[in-house]
C-alpha positions as CSV (number, residue, x, y, z in Angstrom):
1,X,0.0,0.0,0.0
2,X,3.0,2.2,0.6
3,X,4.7,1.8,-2.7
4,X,1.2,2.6,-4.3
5,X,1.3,6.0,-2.2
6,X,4.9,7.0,-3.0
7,X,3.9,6.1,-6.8
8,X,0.9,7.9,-6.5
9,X,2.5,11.2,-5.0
10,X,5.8,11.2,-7.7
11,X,3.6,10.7,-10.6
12,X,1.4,13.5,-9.6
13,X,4.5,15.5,-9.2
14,X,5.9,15.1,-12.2
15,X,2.9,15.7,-14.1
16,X,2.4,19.0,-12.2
17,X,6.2,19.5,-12.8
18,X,5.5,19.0,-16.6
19,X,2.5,21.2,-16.9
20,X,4.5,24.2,-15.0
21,X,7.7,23.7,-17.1
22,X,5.3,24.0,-20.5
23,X,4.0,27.1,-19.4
24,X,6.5,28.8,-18.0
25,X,9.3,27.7,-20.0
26,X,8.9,30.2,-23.2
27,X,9.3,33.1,-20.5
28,X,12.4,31.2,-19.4
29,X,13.7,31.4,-23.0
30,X,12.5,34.5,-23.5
31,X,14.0,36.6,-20.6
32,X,17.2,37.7,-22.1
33,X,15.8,37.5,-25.8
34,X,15.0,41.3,-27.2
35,X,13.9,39.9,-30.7
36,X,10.7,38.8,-29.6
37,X,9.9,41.7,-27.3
38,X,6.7,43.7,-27.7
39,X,8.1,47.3,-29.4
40,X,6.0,49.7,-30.3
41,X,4.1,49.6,-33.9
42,X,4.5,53.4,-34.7
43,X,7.7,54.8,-35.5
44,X,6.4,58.0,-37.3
45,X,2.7,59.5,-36.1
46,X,0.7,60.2,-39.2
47,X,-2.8,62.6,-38.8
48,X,-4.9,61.6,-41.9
49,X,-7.4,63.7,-43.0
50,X,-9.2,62.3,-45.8
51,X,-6.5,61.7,-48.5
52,X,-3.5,64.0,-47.6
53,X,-1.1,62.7,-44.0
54,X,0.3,64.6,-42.4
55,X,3.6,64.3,-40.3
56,X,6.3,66.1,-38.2
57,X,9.7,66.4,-39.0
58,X,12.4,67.6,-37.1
59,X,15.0,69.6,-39.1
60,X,18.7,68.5,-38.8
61,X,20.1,71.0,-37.0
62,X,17.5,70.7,-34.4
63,X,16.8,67.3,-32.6
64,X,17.1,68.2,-28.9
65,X,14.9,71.1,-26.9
66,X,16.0,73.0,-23.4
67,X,14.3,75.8,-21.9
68,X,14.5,78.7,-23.9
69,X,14.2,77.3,-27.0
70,X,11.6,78.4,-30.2
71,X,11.0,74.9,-31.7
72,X,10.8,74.9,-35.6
73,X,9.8,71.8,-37.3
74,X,8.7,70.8,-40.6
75,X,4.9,69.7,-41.2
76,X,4.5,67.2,-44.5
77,X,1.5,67.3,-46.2
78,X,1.4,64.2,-49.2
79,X,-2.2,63.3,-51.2
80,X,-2.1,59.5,-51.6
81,X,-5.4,60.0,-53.7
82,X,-5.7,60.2,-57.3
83,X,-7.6,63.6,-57.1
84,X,-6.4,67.1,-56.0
85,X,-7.3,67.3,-52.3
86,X,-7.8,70.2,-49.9
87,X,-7.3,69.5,-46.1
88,X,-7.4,72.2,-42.9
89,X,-5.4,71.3,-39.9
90,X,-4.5,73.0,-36.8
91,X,-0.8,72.3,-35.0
92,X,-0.9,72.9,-31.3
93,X,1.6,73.1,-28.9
94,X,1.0,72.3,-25.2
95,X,3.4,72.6,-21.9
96,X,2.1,70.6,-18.8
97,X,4.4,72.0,-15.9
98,X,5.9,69.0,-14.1
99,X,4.5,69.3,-10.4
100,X,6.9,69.5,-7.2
101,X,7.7,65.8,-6.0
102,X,5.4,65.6,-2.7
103,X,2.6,67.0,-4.7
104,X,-0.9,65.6,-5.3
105,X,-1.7,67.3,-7.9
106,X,-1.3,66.7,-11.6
107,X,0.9,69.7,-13.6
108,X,-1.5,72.3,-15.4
109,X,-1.4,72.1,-19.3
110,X,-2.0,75.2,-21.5
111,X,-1.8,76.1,-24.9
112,X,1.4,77.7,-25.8
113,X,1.1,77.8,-29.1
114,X,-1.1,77.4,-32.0
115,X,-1.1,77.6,-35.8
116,X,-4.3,76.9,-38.6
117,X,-3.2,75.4,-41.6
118,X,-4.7,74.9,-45.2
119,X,-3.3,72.9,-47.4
120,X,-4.3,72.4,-51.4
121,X,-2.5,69.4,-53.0
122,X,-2.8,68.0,-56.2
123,X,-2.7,64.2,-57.3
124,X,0.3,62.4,-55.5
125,X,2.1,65.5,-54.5
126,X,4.1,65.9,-51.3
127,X,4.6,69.5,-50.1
128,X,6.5,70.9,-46.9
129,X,5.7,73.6,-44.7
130,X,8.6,75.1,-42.5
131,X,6.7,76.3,-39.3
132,X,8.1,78.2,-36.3
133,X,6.8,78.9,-33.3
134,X,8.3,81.9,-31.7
135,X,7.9,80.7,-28.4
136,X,9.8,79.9,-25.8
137,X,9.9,76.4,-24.3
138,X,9.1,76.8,-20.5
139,X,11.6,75.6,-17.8
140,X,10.4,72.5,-15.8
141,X,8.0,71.1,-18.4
142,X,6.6,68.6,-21.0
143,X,6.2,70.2,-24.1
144,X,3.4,68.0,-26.4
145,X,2.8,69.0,-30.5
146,X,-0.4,67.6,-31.5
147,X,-2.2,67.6,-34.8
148,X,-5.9,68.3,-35.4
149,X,-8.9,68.6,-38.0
150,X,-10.1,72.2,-38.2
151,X,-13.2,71.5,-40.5
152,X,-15.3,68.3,-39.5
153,X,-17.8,66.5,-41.1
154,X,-20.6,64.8,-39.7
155,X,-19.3,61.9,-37.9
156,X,-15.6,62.6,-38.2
157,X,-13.9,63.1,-35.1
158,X,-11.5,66.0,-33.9
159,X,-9.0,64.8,-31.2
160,X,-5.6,65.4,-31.0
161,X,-3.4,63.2,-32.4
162,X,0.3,63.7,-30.7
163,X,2.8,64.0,-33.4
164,X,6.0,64.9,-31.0
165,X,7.1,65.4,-27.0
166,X,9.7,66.3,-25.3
167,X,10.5,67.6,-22.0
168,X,12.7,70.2,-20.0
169,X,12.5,69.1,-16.5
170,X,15.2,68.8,-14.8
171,X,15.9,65.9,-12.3
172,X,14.9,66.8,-8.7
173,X,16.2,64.8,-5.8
174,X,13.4,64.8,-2.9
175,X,14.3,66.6,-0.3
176,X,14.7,64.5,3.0
């Protein structure tokens, strides 16, 4: 009766053994593997407005931000239709201040800075608009560019879509 006991108990444990092992064992594997880590799918935001995307570009001499700072960047407008499009965005710039460390409260976002935009494209074409801001970046915050549809229709929606962020805080250590 003993030896069916001790057989009873090990086969139980190595079938629980087994099961773990085959579910866990792909994270095992996978722990020190970056190829088959979850990335992120966009690389470049695009705003779409009917036929004509829209994206941000940075120009060369420009790919960092501090306080002080007037951002410039470079808004792309291409039709992928086969007919002359017309399409009227708006680019906003935002500042949320980053709150003091024992704080409760969420930093304050405001509009820093914003520019309409119409743009006329015919079939396939790709045009660039240089934009500057002409303001400067605030100390101590995150600075958000976001993209929106200034003419609607019915059942189109009008959210921001983020096209670029960056920030000028500064590290604080907590006081102690």
């Amino acid at each position: 009766m003993k030896a069916e006991h001790i057989k009873t108990i090990v086969t139980t444990a190595a079938a629980t053994a087994a099961i773990a092992l085959a579910a866990l064992w792909p994270a095992f594997l996978n722990g020190a593997d970056d190829g088959n880590a979850v990335t992120p799918s966009i690389k470049t935001p695009r705003f779409v407005q009917g036929t004509v995307e829209f994206t941000l570009a940075l120009p060369d001499t420009q790919q960092t931000f501090k306080a002080g700072d007037e951002p410039a960047f470079d808004l792309v407008a291409v039709n992928t239709g086969d007919q002359p499009a017309t399409a009227a965005v708006e680019a906003v710039m935002m500042s949320t201040t980053v709150p003091p460390p024992r704080s409760r409260t969420p930093g304050r976002q405001m509009t820093v800075w914003h520019e309409p935009l119409t743009v006329v494209l015919g079939p396939h074409e790709t045009k660039t608009f240089k934009t500057e801001t002409n303001t400067a970046v605030p100390d101590n915050s995150k600075m958000s560019i976001y993209l929106h549809s200034v003419t609607q229709s019915p059942g189109e929606d009008s959210r921001l879509v983020s096209m670029l962020s960056f920030s000028t805080a500064t590290d604080v250590q907590p006081s102690r």
